[in-house]
Structures are given as structure tokens and as C-alpha cells.
C-alpha positions as CSV (number, residue, x, y, z in Angstrom):
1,X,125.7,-29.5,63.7
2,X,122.7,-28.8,61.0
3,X,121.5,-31.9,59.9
4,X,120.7,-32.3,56.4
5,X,117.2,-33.1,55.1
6,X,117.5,-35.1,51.9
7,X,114.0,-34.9,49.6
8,X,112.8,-37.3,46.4
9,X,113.2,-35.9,43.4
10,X,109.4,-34.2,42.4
11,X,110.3,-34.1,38.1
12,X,112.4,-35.9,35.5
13,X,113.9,-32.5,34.7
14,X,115.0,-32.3,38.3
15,X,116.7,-35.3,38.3
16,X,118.3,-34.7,35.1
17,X,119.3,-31.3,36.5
18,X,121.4,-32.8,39.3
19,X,122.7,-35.5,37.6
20,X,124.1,-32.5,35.4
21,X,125.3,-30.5,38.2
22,X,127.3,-34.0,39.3
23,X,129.0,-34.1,35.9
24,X,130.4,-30.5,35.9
25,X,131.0,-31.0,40.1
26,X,129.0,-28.4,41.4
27,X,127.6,-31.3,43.7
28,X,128.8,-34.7,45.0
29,X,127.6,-37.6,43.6
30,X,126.5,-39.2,47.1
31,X,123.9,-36.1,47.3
32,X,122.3,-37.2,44.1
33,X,122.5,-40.9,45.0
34,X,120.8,-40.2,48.4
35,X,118.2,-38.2,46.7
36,X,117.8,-41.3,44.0
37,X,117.4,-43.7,46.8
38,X,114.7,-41.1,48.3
39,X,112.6,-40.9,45.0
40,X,109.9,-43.8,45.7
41,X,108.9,-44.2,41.9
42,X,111.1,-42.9,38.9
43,X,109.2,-44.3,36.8
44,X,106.2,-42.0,37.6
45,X,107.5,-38.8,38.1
46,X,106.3,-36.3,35.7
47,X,108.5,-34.5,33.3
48,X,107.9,-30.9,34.9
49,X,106.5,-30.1,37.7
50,X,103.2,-27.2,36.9
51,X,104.0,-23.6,38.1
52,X,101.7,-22.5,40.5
53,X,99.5,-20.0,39.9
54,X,100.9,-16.4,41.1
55,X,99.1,-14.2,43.6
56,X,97.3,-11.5,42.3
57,X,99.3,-7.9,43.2
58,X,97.9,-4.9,42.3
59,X,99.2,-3.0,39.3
60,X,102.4,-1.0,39.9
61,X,101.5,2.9,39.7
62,X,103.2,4.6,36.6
63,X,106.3,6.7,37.4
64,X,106.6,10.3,36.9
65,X,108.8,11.1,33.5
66,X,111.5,13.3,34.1
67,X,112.1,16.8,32.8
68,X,114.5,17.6,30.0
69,X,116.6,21.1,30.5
């Protein structure tokens, strides 16, 4: 069997997010209260998390146009 790995919540907005997901039943209510007994500090988290910074790609190449008859 795969054991689950149950994680703190890192935002507000997450946590709001699955409490959502609980009221319309995508999830089960246990999974949200294991991951609210998980969250050390609720009081501290922050309200969203910052996106990281994306690696630099080079720019796509431009694409041939094609002909008209």
C-alpha cells in the first residue's frame, strides 16, 4: 500500500482553498483536518505564497508564415 504523506498548509489562501474543495466534496474533511492539525502556526502563515522566479529559456524562434494559393 502507498502511504500518504500529509504536509502543513504553506498560505492562508491554501487553506481557504481546501476548506472550499471540502464544501463542494471534492475532498474529505479528515484530509483537511489532518493537514490543519499539521500546520504548526495559523496564525503566521502568509496570505500567498511568492512565485518563484522562472528560469531563463531562450526565446522561441519565429515560425515560417504559410503561403496563400
Amino acid at each position: 500500500m502507498k502511504e500518504e504523506v500529509v504536509m502543513p498548509f504553506k498560505s492562508k489562501a491554501q487553506r481557504r482553498l481546501f476548506w472550499a474543495k471540502v464544501g463542494r466534496g471534492e475532498i474529505s474533511k479528515e484530509k483537511a483536518e489532518e493537514w490543519e492539525k499539521e500546520t504548526p502556526n495559523k496564525e503566521k502563515l502568509p496570505e500567498r505564497l511568492k512565485k518563484k522566479p522562472a528560469e531563463k529559456r531562450p526565446a522561441p524562434k519565429p515560425r515560417a508564415k504559410k503561403r496563400s494559393k
